[in-house]
N, C-alpha and C positions, 0 to 999 in steps of 0.2 A: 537470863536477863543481862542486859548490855551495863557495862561497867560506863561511870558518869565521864571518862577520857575516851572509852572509844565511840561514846554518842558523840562528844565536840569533836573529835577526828571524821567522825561520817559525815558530822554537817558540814566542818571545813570544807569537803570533800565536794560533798552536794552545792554547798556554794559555791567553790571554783568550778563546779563543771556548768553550772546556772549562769555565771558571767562571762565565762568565755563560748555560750550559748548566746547570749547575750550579747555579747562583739562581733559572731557571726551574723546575727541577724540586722546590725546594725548597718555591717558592711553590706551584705544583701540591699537594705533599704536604701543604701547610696549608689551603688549600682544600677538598680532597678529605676531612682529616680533621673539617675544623668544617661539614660539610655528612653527614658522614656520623652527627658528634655528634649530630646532631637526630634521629636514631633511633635509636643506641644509646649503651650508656653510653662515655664518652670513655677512661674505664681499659681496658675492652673494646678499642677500636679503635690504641689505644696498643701494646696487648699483640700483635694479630693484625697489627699492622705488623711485630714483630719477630718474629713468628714465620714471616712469607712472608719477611721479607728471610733469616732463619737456612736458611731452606729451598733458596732461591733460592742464597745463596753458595755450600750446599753442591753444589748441583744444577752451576753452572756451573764452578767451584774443581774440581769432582770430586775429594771432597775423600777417597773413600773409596780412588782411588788414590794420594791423595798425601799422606797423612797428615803430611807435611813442614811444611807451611804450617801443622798446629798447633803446634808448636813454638813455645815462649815461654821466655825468660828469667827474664820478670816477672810469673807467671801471679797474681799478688796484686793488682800495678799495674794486668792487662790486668780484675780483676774490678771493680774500685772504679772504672776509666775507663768500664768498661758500665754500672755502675750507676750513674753521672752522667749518661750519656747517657740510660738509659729513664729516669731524674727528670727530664730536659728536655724528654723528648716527651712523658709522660705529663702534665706540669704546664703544657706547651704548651697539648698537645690541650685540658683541661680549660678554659685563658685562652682557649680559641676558642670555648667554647661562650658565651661572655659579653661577649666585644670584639669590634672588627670588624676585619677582618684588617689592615689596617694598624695600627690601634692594638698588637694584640698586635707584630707584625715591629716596627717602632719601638722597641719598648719593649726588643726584643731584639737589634736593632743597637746597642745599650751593652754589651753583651758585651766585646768589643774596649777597651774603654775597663775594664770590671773587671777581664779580660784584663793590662791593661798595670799596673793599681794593684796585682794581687797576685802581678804576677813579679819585684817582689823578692825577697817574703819568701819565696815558693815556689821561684823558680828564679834565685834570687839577681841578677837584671837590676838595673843602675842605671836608675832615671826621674829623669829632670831636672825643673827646675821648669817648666820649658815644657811639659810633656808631662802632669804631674800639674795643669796651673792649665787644659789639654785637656781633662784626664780632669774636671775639677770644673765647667766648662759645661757638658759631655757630660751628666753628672748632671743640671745644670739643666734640659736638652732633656727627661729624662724627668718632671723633675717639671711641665714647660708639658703634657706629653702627659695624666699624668694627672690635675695639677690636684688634687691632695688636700684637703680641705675646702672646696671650691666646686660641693658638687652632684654632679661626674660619679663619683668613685673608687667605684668597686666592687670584689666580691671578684675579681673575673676579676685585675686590674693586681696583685691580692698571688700570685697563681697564676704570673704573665706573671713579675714581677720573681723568682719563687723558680727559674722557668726561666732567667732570664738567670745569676742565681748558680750554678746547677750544670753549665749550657752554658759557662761562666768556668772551671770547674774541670775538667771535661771537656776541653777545649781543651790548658789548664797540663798535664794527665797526659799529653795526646797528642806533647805538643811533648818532655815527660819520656821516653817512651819512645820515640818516634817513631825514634831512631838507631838501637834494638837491637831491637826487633820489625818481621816482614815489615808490607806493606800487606795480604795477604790475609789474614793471621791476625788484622790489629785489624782488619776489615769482619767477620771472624766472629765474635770473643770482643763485640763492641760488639752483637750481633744476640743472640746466643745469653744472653747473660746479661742482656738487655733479655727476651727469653722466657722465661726460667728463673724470674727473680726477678719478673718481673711476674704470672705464672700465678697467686699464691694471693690475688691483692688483684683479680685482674682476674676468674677464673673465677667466684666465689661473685655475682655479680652479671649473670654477662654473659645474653646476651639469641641466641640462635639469629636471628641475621640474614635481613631475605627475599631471596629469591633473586637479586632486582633489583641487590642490596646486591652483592653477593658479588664480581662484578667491580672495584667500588669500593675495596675491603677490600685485593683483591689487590693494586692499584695503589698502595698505603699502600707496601707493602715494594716495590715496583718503583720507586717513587718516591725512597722513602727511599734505600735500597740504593745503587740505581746512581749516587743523587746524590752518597754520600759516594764512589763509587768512582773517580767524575769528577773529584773536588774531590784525590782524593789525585794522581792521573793530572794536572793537571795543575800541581799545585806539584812533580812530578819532572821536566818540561819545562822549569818558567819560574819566576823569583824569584819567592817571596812577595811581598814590596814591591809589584811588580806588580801582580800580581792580587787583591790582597786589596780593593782600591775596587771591583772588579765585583760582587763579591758583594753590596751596595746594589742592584744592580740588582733583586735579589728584590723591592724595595719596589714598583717599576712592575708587577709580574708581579700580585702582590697587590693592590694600587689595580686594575688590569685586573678582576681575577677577583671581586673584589670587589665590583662593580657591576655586572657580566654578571648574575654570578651570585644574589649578596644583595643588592642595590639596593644597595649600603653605597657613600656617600660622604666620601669624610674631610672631617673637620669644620678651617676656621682653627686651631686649638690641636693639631690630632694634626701637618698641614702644620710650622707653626712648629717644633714641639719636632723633629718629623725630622729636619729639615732642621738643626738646632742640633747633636742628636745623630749624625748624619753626615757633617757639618765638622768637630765634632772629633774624629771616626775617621778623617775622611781625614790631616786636620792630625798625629794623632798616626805615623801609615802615613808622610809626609812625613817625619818628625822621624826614625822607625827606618830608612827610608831615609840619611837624612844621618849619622846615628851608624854604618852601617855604610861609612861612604864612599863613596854612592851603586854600591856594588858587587848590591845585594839580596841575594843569599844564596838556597839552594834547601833544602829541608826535603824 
């Protein structure tokens, strides 16, 4: 029988390997969806992401015998935390049609850094100055990335940055409910009201996909889906604190796919500002570690 250190050793273990599973499949979804952008419209491919992943949760949840799992407390909370999430993908997908995938993922590793600036006032967190003087580099990295009045800014980086704002808020809701809602009921209400409310801005445009397409499409919500199913699986394993630096890993996935696939090489200033904005995520991940007394905490 396993000794009670080397079972949190295997889990730590199983969770890191669960979120940087997790960051591959993210980048996959980013990939897949600004390659698919090139043929149809990006609200389009936004929309039929959540609508396989809504399909898909219910397909595998079997949700028609367990109607359990919908159950909400906060079915207001679980609508406004869906409708941040399709503004993230949709505003995503959009910054992909017009950046190269690192530049967008960069732009969107500040998350964590708006993340940490607005859980005060939202969920009443103290930030210290060490942690806010983080968050204010962290900014800087975005602005080396896109460089505003030297030539590169375009509309994609206002697209990209209005995703990181509502990925920031999405987040804050999830952490807000995250105690008193299941894990299968927000992978479904995050899918379903990404469908619902994306339907009347996405059908009037959309485009009958060729057939080529269609396997593509479907991998949108396979992607999506099981990435966030992963991502919950395995912060119920192993401290936040922990795993939250893997999730960068996505950046390699995308640099990868990026150049296989779109010739896209990232340019010295997307490097730079990364790398700026990912030191001070981990720096501030260090800092919430140490405030909780190097204990981490599970979510």
């Amino acid at each position: 029988m396993s000794s009670p250190s080397l079972l949190t050793s295997s889990d730590t273990l199983r969770g890191i390997l669960l979120m940087t599973a997790t960051a591959a499949l993210f980048g996959c979804l980013d990939t897949t969806a600004k390659f698919l952008g090139q043929y149809m419209p990006a609200v389009e491919v936004a929309w039929l992401r959540f609508v396989t992943h809504t399909v898909l949760v219910v397909l595998l949840l079997r949700l028609w015998s367990r109607p359990f799992h919908l159950k909400t407390r906060r079915p207001l909370l679980q609508i406004v935390r869906g409708t941040f999430m399709f503004g993230t993908t949709s505003l995503n997908f959009v910054a992909l049609t017009y950046l190269d995938l690192t530049e967008a993922v960069s732009i969107m590793f500040a998350t964590p850094l708006l993340v940490t600036a607005l859980a005060g006032p939202f969920l009443g967190e103290k930030v210290g100055m060490r942690r806010w003087t983080a968050v204010s580099i962290g900014f800087l990295g975005v602005v080396v990335i896109t460089r505003p009045g030297f030539g590169t800014f375009n509309v994609g980086v206002l697209f990209s940055l209005g995703a990181m704002l509502t990925n920031a808020f999405y987040i804050l809701l999830t952490r807000k409910i995250g105690t008193t809602e299941s894990s299968e009921g927000m992978i479904f209400y995050s899918g379903a009201v990404g469908a619902v409310g994306l339907a009347p801005v996405a059908l009037p445009s959309a485009v009958m996909p060729e057939l080529w397409l269609v396997p593509l499409v479907f991998l949108t919500g396979v992607f999506g889906g099981f990435g966030h199913y992963l991502l919950i699986r395995a912060h119920r394993i192993a401290p936040a604190s922990t795993l939250a630096p893997f999730i960068y890993t996505q950046i390699l996935w995308m640099t990868l796919t990026g150049y296989v696939i779109f010739d896209e090489i990232p340019g010295l200033w997307t490097v730079i500002g990364a790398s700026i904005v990912v030191g001070s995520g981990l720096y501030i991940l260090h800092r919430e570690h140490l405030r909780k007394g190097g204990a981490g905490g599970r979510v």
